[in-house]
N, C-alpha and C positions, 0 to 999 in steps of 0.2 A: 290302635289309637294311642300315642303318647301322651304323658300325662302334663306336657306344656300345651298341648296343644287343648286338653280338656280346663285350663288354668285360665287361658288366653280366650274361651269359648263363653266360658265363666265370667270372664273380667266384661267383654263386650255386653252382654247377658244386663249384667246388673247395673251396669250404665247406662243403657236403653232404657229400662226399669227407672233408673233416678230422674233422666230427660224426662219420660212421662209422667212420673209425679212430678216434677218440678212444673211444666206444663198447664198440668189439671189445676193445680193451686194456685198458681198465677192468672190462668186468664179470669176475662172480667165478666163473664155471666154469672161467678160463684161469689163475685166481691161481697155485694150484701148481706150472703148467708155468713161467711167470714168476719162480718165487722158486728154482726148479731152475735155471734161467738163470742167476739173479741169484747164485746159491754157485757158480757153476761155476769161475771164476779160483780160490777160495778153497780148491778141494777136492786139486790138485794133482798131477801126473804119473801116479798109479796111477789116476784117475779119468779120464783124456784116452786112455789104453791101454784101458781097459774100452769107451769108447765108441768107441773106434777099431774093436776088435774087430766091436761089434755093428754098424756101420755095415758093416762089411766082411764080413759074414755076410748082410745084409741085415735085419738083427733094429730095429724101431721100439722107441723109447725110451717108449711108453706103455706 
């Protein structure tokens, strides 16, 4: 096996890889969990205690 050939095997490889995340992150069944992310800085200390809570109870944020 050459080692262009394991280069070019590679390249394909981690480009398929970046398609599929680019993919996952863009379609729109995941938007709202995204835009819940995306307020999270914005929401402020009583919002970081709530989620503290639930993590520590074990409770999922869906």
């Amino acid at each position: 096996m050459d080692i262009n050939l394991i280069r070019i095997l590679q390249t394909v490889f981690l480009f398929a890889l970046f398609l599929g995340l680019v993919y996952l992150l863009y379609r729109k069944t995941d938007q709202k969990t995204f835009e819940e992310a995306a307020n999270l800085p914005f929401l402020g200390d009583e919002t970081s205690n709530i989620i503290e809570k639930r993590q520590n109870r074990g409770e999922n944020h869906e």
